[in-house]
Residue frames relative to the residue before (quaternion, step in Angstrom):
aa qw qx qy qz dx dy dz
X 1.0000 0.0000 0.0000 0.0000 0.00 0.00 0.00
X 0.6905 0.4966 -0.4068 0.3333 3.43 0.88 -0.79
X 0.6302 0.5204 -0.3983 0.4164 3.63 1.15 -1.52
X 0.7035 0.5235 -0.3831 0.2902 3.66 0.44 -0.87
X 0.4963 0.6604 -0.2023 0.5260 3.45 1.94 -0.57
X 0.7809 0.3001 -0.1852 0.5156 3.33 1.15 -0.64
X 0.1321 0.7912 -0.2045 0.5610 3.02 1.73 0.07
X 0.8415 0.2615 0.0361 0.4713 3.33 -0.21 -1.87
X 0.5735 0.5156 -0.3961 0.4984 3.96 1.25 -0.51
X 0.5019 0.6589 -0.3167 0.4623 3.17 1.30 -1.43
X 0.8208 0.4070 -0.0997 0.3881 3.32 0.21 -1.13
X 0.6697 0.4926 -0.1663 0.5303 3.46 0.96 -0.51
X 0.5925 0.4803 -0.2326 0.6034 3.91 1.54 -0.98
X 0.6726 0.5760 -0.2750 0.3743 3.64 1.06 -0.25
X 0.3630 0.6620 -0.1531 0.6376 2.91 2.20 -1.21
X 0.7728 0.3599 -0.2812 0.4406 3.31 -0.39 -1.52
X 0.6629 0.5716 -0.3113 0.3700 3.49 0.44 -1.50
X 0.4969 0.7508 -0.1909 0.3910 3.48 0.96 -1.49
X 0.8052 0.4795 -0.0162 0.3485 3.12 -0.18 -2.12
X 0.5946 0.6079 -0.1689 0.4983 3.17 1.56 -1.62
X 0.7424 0.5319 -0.2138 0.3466 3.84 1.08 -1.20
X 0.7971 0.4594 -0.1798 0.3483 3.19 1.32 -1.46
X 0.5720 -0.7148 0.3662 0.1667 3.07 1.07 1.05
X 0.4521 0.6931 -0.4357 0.3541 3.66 1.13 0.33
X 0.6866 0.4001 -0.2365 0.5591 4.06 1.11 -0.53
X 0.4792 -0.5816 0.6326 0.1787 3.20 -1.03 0.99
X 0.7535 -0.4692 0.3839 0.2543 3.16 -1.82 1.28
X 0.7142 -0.1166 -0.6861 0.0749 2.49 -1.68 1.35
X 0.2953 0.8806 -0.3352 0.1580 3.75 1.61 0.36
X 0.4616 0.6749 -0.2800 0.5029 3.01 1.56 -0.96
X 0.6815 0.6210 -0.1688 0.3485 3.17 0.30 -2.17
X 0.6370 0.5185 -0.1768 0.5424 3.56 0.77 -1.60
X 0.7685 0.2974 -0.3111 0.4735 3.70 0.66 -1.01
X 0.5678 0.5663 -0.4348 0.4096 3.76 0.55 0.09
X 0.6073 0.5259 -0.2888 0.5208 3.41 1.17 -1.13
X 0.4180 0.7654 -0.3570 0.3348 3.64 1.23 -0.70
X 0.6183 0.7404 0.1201 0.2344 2.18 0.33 -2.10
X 0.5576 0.6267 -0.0133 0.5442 3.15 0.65 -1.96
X 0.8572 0.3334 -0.0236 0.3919 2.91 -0.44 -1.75
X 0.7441 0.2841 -0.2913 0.5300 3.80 1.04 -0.50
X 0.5494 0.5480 -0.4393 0.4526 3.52 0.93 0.97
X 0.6312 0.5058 -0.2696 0.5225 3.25 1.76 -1.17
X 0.7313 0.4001 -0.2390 0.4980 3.63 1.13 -0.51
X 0.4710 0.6029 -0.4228 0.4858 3.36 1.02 0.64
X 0.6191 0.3526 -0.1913 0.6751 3.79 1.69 -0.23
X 0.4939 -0.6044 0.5805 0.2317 3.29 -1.33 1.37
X 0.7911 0.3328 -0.3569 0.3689 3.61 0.03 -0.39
X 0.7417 0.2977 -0.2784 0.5328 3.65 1.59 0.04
X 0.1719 0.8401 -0.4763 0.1946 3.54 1.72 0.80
X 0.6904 0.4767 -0.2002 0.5060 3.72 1.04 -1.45
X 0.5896 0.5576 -0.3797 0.4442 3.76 0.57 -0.64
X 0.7404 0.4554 -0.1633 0.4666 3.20 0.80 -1.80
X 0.5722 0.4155 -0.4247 0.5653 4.37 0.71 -0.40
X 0.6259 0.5547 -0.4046 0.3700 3.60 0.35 -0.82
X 0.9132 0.1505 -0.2555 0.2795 3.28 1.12 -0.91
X 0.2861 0.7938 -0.4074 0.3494 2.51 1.93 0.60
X 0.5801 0.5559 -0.3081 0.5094 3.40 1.19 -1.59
X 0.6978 0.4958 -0.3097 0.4139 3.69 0.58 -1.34
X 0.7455 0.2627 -0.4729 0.3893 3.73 0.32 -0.18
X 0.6020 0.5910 -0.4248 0.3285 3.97 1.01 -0.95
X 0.6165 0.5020 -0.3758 0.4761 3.48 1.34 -0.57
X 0.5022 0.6423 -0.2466 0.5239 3.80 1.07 -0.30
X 0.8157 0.1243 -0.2842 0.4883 3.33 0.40 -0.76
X 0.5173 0.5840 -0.4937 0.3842 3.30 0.72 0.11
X 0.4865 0.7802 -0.1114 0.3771 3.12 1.11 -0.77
X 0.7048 0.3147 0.0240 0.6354 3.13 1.21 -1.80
X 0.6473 0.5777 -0.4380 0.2351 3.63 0.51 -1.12
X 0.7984 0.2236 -0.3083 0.4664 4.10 0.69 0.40
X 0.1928 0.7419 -0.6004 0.2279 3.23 1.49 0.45
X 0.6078 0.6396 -0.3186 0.3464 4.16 0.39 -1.69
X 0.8196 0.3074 -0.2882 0.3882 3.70 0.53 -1.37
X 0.5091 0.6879 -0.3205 0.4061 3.16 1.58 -0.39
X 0.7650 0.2729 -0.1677 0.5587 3.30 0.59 -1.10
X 0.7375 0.4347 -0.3645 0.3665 3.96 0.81 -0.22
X 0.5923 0.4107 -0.4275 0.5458 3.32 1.41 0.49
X 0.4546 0.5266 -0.4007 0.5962 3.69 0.96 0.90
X 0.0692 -0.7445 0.5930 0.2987 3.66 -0.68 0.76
X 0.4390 0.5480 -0.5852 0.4057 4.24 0.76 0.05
X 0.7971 0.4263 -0.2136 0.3704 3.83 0.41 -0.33
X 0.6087 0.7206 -0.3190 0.0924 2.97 0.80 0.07
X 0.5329 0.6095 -0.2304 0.5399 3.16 2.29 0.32
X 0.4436 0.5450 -0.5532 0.4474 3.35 1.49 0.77
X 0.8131 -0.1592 -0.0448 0.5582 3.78 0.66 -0.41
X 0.8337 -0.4096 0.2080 0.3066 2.76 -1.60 0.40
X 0.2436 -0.8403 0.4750 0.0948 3.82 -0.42 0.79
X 0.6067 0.6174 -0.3743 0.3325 3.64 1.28 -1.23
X 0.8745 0.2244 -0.0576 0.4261 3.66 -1.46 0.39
X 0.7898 -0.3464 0.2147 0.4583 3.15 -1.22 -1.32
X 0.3164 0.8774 -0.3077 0.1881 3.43 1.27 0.15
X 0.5951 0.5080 -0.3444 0.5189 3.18 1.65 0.23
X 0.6572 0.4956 -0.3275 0.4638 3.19 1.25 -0.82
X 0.5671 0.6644 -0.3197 0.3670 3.46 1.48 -1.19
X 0.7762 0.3087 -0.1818 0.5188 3.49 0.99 -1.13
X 0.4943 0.5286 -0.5368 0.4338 3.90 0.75 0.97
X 0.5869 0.5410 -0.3535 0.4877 3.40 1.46 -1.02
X 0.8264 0.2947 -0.2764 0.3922 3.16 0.19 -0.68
X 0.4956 0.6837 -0.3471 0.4080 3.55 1.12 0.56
X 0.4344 0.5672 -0.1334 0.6868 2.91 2.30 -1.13
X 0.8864 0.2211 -0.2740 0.3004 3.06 0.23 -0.90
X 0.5994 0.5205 -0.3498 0.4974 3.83 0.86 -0.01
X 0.6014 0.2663 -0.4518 0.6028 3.89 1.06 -0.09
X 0.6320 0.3410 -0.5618 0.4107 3.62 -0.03 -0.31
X 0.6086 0.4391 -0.4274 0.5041 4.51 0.35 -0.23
X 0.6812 0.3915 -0.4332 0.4416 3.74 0.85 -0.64
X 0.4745 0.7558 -0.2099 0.3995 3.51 1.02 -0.61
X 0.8126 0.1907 0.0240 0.5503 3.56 0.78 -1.03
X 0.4628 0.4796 -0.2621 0.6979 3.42 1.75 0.26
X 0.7340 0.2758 -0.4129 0.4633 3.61 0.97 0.19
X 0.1965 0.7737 -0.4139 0.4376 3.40 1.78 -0.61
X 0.8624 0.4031 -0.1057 0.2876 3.16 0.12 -1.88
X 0.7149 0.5210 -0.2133 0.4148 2.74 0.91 -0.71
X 0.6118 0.4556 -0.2771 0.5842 3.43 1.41 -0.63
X 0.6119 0.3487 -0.3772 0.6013 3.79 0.77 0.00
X 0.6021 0.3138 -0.5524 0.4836 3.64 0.14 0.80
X 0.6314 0.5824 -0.3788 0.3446 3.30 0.50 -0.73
X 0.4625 0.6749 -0.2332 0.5255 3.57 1.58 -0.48
């Protein structure tokens, strides 16, 4: 159970890593997926298992956090220079808010089912 568990970090830190490259999510999404990342390598080692959930938990709470910051602040014109506004770039940066807590999310999963 465990290798297939690690396995799955393996698999998920690639994702994260991935996501982080293709340059499709507006700023700070990337950022969030690197830290991701991070955290599903640090939690892929017993002796960095607790660091790495902490920051796993710490970013999925984050992007949830963030994922409607954009419509908020792009349907305001005093705000529009915290994030991008043009095109799809609100929607672009909810998906990928969705999509790095739902990877940070199952990358703790994992990690707590090795710990087992």
């Amino acid at each position: 159970m465990a290798t297939q568990a690690r396995i799955g970090q393996a698999v998920l830190g690639v994702l994260m890593v991935g996501c982080a490259l293709t340059g499709l999510f507006p700023k700070p999404v990337p950022l969030l997926f690197a830290i991701a990342a991070v955290g599903t390598a640090n939690a892929a080692f017993p002796l960095m298992r607790t660091f790495g959930s902490a920051l796993l938990g710490g970013v999925a709470a984050a992007s949830i956090a963030l994922s409607s910051v954009p419509f908020v602040t792009c349907s305001s014109e005093r705000f529009t220079d915290v994030f991008t506004c043009t095109g799809d770039a609100p929607t672009w940066h909810l998906t990928g808010t969705v999509l790095v807590a739902g990877l940070s999310g199952a990358s703790l999963v994992l990690a707590r089912i090795t710990d087992q």
